[in-house]
Backbone as numpy.savetxt, mean C-alpha at the origin, in Angstrom:
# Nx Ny Nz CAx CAy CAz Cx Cy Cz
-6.92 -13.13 -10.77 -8.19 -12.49 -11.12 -8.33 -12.31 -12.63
-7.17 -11.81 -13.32 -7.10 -11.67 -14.50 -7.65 -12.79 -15.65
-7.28 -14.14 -14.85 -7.30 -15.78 -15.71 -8.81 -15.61 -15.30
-9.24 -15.59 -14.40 -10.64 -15.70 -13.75 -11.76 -14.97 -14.95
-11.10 -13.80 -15.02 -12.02 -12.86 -15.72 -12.63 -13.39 -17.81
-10.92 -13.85 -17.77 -10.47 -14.16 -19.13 -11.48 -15.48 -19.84
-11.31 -16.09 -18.19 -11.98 -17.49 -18.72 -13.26 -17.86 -18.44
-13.83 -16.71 -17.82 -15.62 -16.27 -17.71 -15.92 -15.98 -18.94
-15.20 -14.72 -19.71 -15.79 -14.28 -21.20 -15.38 -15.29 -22.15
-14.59 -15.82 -21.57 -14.77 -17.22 -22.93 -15.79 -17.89 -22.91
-16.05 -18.54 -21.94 -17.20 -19.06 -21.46 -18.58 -18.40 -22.15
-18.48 -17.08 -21.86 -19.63 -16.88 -22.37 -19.91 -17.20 -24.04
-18.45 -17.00 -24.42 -18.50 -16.79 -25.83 -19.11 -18.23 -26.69
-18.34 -18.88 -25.44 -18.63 -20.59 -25.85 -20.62 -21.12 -26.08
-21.18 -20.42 -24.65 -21.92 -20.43 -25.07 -23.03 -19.75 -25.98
-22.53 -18.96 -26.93 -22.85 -18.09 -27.55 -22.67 -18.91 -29.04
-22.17 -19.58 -29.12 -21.65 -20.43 -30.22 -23.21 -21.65 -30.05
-22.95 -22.32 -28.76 -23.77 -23.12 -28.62 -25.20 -22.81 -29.00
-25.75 -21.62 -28.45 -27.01 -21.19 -28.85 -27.33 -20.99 -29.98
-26.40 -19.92 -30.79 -26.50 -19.68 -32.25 -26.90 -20.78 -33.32
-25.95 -22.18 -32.48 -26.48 -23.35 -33.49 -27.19 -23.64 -33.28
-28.07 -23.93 -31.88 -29.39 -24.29 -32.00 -30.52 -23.47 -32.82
-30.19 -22.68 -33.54 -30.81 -21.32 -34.08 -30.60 -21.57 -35.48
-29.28 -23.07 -35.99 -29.40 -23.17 -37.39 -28.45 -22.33 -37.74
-27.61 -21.31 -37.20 -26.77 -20.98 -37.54 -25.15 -21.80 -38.49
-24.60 -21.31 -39.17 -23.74 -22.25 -39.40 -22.39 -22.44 -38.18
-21.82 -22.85 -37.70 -20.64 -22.99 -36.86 -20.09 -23.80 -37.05
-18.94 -23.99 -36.67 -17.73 -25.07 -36.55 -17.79 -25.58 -35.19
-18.99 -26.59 -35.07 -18.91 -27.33 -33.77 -19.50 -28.61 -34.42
-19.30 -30.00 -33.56 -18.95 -30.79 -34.01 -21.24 -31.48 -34.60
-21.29 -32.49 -34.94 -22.55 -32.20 -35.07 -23.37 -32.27 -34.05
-25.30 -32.66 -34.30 -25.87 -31.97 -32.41 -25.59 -32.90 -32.08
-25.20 -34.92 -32.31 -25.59 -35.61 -31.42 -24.55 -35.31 -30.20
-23.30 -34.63 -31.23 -21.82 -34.89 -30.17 -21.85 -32.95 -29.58
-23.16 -32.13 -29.83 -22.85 -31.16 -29.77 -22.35 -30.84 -28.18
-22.76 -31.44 -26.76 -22.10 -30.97 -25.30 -20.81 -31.33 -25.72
-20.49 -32.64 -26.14 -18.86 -33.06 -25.65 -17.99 -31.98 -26.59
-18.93 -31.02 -27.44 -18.14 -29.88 -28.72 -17.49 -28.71 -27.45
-18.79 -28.67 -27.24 -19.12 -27.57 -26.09 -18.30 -27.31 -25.31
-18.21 -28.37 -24.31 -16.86 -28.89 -23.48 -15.75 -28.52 -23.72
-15.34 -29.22 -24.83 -13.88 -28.85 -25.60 -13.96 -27.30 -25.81
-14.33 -26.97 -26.29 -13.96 -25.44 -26.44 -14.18 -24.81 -25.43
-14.72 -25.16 -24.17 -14.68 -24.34 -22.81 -13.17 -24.86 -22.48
-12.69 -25.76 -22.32 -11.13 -26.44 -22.01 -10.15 -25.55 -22.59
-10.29 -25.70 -24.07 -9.46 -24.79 -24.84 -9.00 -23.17 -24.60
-10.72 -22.74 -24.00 -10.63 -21.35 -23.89 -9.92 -21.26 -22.82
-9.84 -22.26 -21.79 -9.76 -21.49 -20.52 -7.97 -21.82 -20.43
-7.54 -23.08 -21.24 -5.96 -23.21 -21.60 -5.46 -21.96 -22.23
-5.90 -21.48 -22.81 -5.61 -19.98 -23.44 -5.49 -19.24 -22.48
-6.23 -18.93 -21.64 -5.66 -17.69 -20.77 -5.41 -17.87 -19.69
-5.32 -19.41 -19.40 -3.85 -19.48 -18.84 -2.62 -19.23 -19.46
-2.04 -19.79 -20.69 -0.99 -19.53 -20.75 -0.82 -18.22 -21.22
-1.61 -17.21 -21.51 -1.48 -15.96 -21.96 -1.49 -15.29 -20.88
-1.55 -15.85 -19.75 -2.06 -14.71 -18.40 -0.63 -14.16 -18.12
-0.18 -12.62 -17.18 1.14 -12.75 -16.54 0.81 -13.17 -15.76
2.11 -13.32 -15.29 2.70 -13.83 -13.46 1.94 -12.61 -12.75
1.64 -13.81 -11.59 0.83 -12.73 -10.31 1.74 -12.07 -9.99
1.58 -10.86 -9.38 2.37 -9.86 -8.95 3.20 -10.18 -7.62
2.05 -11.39 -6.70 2.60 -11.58 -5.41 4.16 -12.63 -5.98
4.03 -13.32 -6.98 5.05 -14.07 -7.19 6.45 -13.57 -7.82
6.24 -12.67 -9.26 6.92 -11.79 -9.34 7.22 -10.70 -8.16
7.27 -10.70 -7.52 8.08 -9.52 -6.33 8.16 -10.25 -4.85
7.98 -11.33 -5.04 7.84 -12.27 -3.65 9.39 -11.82 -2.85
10.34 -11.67 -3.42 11.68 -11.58 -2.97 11.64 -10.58 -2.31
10.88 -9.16 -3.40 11.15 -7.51 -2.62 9.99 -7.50 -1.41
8.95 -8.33 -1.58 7.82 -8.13 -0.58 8.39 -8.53 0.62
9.46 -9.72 0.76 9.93 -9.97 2.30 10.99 -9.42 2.47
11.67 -9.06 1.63 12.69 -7.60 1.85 12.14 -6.67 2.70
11.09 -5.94 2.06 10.57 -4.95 2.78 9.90 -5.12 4.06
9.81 -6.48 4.54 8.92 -6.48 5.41 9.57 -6.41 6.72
10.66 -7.00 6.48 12.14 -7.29 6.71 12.77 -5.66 7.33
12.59 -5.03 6.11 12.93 -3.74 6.45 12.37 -2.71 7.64
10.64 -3.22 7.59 9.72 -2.56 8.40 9.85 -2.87 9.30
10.01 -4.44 10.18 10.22 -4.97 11.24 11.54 -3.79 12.19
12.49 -3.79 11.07 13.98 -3.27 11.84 13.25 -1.57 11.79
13.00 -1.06 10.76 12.30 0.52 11.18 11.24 0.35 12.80
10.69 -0.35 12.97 9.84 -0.02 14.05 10.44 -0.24 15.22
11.38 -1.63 15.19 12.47 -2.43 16.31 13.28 -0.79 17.39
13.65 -0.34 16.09 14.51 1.01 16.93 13.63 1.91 17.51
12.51 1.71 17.19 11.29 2.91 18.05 10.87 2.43 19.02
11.02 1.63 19.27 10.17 0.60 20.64 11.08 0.70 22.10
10.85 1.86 22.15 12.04 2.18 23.50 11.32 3.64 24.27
11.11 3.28 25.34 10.12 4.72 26.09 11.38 5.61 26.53
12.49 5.39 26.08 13.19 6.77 26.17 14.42 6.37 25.60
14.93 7.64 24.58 15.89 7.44 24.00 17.27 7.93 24.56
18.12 7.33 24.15 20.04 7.76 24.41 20.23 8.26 23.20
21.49 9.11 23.51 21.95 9.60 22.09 22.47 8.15 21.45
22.95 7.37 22.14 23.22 5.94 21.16 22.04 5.12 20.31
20.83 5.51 20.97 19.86 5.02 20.30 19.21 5.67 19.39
19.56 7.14 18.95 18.97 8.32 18.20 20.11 7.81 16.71
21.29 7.78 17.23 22.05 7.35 16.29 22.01 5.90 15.44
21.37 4.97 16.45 21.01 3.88 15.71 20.13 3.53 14.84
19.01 4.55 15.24 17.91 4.67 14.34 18.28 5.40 12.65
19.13 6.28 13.59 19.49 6.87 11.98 20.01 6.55 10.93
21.10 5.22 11.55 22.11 4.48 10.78 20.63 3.27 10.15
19.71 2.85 10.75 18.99 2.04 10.45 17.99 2.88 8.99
17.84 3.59 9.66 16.66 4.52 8.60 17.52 5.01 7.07
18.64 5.21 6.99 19.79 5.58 6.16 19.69 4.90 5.53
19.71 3.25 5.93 20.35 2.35 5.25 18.69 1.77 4.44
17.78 1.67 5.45 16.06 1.73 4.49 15.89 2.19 3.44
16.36 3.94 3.67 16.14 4.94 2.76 17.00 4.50 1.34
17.83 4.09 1.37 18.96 4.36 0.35 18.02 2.55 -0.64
17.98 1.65 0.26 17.73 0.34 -0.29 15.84 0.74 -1.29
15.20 1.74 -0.08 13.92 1.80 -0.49 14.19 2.35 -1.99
14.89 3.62 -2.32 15.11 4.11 -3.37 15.53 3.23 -4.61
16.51 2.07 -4.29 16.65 1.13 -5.26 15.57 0.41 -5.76
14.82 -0.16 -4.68 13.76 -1.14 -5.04 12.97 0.01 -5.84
12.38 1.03 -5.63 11.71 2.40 -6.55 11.75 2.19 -7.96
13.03 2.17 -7.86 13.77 2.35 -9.14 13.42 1.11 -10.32
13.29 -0.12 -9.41 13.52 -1.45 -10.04 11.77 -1.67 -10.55
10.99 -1.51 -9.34 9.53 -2.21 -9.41 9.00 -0.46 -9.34
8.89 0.22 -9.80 8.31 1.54 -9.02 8.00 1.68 -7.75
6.87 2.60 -7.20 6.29 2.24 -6.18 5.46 1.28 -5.59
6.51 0.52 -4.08 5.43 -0.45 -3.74 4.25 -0.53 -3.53
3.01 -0.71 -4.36 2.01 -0.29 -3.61 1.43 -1.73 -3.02
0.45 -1.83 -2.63 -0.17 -2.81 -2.23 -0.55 -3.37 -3.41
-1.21 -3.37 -4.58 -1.63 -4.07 -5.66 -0.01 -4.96 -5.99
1.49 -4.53 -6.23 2.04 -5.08 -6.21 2.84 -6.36 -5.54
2.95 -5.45 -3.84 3.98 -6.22 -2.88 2.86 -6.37 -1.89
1.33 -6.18 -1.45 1.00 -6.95 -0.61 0.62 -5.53 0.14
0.08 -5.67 1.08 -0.37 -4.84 2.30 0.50 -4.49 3.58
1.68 -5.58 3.74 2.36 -5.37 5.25 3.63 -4.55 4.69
4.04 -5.33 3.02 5.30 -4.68 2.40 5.27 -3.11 2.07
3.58 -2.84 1.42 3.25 -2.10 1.27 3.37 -0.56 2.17
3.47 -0.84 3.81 3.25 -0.65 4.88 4.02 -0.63 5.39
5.09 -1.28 5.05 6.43 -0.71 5.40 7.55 0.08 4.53
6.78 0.26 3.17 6.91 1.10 2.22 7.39 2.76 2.93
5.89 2.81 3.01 5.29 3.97 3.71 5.97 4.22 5.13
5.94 3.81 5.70 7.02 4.21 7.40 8.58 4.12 6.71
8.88 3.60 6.37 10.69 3.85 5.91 10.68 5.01 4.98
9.89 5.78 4.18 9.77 6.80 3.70 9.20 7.96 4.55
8.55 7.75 5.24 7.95 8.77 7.02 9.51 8.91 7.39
9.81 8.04 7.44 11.07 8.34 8.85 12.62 8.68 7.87
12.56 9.29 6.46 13.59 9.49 5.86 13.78 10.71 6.32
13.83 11.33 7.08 13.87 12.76 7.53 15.23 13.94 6.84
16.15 12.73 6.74 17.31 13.42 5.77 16.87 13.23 4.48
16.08 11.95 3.71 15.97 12.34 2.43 14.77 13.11 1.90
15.07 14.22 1.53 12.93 15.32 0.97 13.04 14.54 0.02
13.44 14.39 -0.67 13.18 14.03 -2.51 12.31 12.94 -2.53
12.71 11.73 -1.31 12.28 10.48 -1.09 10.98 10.76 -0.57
10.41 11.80 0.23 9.62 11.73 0.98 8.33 12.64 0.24
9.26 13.49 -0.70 7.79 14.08 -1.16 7.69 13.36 -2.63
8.16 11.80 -2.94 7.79 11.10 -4.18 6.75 10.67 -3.45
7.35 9.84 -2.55 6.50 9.12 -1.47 4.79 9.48 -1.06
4.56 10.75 -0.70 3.72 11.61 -0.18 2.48 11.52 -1.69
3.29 11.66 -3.09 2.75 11.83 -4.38 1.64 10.70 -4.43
2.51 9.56 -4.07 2.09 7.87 -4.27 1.00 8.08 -3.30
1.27 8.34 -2.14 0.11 8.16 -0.84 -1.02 8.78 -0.81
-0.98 10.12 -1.42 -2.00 11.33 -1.65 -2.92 10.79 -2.79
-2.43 10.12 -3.68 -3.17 9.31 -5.06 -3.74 8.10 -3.98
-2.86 7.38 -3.74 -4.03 6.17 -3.23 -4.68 6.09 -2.30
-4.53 7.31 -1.27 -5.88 7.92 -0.39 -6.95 8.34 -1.63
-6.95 8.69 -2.35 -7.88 9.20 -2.91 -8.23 7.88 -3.53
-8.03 7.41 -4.16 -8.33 5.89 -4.31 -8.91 5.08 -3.43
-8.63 5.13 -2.59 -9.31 4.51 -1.07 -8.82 3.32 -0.93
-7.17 3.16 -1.24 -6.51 2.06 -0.93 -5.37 2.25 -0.70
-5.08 3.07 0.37 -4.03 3.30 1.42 -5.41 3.88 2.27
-4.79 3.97 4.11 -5.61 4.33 5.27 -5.45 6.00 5.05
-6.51 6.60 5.69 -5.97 8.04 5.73 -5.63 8.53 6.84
-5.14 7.09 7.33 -3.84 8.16 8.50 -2.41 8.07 8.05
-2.84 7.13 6.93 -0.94 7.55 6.23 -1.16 8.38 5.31
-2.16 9.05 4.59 -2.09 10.41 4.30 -1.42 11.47 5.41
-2.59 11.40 6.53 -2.38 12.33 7.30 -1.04 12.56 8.47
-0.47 11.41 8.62 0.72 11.28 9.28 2.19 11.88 7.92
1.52 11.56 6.77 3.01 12.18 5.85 2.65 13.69 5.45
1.48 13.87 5.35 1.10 15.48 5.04 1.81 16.40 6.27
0.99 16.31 7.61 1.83 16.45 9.09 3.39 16.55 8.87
4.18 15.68 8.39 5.16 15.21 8.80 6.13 16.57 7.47
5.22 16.68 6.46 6.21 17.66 5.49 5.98 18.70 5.92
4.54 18.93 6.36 4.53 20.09 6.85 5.34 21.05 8.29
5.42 20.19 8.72 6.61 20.56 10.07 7.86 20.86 9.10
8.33 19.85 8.78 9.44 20.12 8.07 9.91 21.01 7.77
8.26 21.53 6.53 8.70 23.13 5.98 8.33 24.26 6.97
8.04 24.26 8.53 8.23 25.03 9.42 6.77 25.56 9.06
5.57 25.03 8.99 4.50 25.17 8.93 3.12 24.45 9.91
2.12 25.03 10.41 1.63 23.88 11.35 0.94 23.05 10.97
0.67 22.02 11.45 0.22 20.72 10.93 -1.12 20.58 11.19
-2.10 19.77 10.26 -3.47 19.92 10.02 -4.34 18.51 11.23
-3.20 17.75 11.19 -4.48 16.35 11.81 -3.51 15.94 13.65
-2.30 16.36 13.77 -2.09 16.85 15.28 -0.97 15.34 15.13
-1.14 14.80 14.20 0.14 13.51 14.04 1.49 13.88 14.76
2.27 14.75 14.55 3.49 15.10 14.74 3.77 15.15 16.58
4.22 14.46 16.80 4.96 14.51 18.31 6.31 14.89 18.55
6.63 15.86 19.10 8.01 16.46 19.57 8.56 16.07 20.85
9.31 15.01 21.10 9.89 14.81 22.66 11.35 14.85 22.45
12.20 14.60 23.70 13.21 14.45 24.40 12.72 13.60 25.46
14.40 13.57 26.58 14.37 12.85 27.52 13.26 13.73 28.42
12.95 14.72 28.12 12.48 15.53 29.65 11.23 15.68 29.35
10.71 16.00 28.01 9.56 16.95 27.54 8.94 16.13 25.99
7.52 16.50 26.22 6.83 15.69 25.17 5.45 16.42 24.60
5.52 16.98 23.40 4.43 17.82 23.21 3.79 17.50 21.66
2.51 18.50 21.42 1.98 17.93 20.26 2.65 19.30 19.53
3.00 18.96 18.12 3.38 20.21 17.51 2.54 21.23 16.89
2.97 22.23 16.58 1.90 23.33 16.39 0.86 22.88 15.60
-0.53 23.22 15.66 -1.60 22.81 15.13 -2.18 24.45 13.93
-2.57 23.72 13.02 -3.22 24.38 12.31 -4.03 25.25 12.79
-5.42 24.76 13.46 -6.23 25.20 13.75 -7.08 23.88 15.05
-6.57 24.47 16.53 -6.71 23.09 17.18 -8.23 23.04 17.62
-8.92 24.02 17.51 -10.21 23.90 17.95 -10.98 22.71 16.91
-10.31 22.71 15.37 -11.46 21.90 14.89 -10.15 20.38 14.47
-9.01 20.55 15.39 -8.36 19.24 14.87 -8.81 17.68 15.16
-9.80 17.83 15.83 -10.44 16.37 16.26 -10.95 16.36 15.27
-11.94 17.28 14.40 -12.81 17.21 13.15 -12.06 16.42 11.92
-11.15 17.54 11.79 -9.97 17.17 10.63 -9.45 15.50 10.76
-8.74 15.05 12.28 -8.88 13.69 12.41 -9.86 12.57 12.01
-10.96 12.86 12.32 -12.05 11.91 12.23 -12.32 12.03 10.61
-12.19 13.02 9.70 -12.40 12.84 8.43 -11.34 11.87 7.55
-10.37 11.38 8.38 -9.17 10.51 7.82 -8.65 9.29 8.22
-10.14 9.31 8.94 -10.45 7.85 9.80 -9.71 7.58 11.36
-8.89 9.12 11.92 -8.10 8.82 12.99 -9.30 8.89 13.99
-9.90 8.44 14.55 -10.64 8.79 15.67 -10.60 8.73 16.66
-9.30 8.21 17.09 -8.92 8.32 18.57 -8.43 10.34 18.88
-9.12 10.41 19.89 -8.98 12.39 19.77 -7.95 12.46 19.78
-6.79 13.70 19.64 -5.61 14.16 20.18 -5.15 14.31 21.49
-6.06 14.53 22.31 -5.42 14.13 23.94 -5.14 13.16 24.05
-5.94 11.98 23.59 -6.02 10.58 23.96 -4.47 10.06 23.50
-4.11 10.70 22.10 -3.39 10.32 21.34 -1.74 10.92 21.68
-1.71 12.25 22.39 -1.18 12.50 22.77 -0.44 11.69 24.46
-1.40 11.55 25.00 -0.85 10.94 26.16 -0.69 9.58 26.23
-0.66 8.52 24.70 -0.43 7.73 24.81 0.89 7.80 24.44
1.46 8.45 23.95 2.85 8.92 23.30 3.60 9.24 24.05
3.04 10.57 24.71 4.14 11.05 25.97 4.02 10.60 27.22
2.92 9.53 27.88 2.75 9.43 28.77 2.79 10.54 29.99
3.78 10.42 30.59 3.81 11.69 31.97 5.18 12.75 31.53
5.43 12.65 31.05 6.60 13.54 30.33 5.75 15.15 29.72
């Protein structure tokens, strides 16, 4: 987009040159009979310029961390996909999510935060769920939350990953949760966690684009449990 942009305002500039001389101006273009093939050339020139002045696209520079992460997201969701858990499978998740958490923090470190302008939309996206599900790391989760809360407001993250990480700290800190995200089960029992205020939590949902209600949402989760 950048080369795109670069080599429109040249363009214009080019023809800005062109006009001026028809106006008698003095310029450095070649005389009128050869004045298009002048024209030409300096649209070529301009637009060789910002190519080679342009950076590297972002998708190419980070192409490596974007299928890393995607990589990563696949195995975060892989361990959730089970309608009832074992303690062997509570533990696997954790060893899986550990090992996200610790790698997500490196890549942080290296590229900042993934956002979508950098690594893409799915990398992006699995950014965000391997930082949801750090439940042992806060530090990770309320950088995380910083990044997400800015680009909801931006309007380039969804605002149910606002509202699923807001939910998700807020339990945490033993407080009730505003949009009804948070699900509490076991093998036996499956409930929604305390609500802010549940009379208007369908409201609060629908302002963050969740619009499937909380019953609905609820019993797709717990089914008969």
């Amino acid at each position: 987009m950048r080369q795109l942009n670069c080599i429109y305002s040249n363009q214009k500039r080019v023809k800005k040159i062109a006009r001026n001389q028809q106006h008698g101006e003095k310029m450095h273009l070649q005389p009128s009979s050869k004045r298009i093939s002048g024209r030409s050339l300096l649209a070529a020139l301009a637009a060789l310029q910002c190519l080679l002045a342009a950076p590297t696209f972002a998708a190419d520079q980070y192409a490596s961390v974007r299928e890393e992460l995607i990589q990563m997201g696949k195995e975060d969701q892989a361990v959730r996909q089970k309608t009832t858990f074992t303690a062997n499978d509570r533990e696997e998740m954790r060893v899986v999510d550990r090992k996200n958490s610790a790698r997500l923090k490196e890549i942080i470190a290296e590229i900042g935060w993934p956002s979508e302008s950098t690594v893409g939309k799915a990398a992006s996206s699995s950014a965000f769920f391997i930082a949801q599900h750090a439940a042992h790391d806060r530090p990770l989760m309320d950088l995380a939350f910083t990044h997400i809360a800015a680009a909801y407001k931006a309007g380039t993250v969804p605002g149910a990953y606002y509202a699923l990480m807001y939910d998700r700290l807020k339990m945490f800190d033993g407080e009730p949760q505003k949009y009804g995200t948070q699900i509490q089960s076991n093998e036996k029992s499956c409930g929604v966690y305390t609500l802010e205020d549940p009379a208007k939590v369908d409201l609060y949902r629908r302002e963050v684009g969740l619009w499937e209600s909380l019953e609905s949402y609820k019993d797709k989760l717990c089914g008969t449990r």
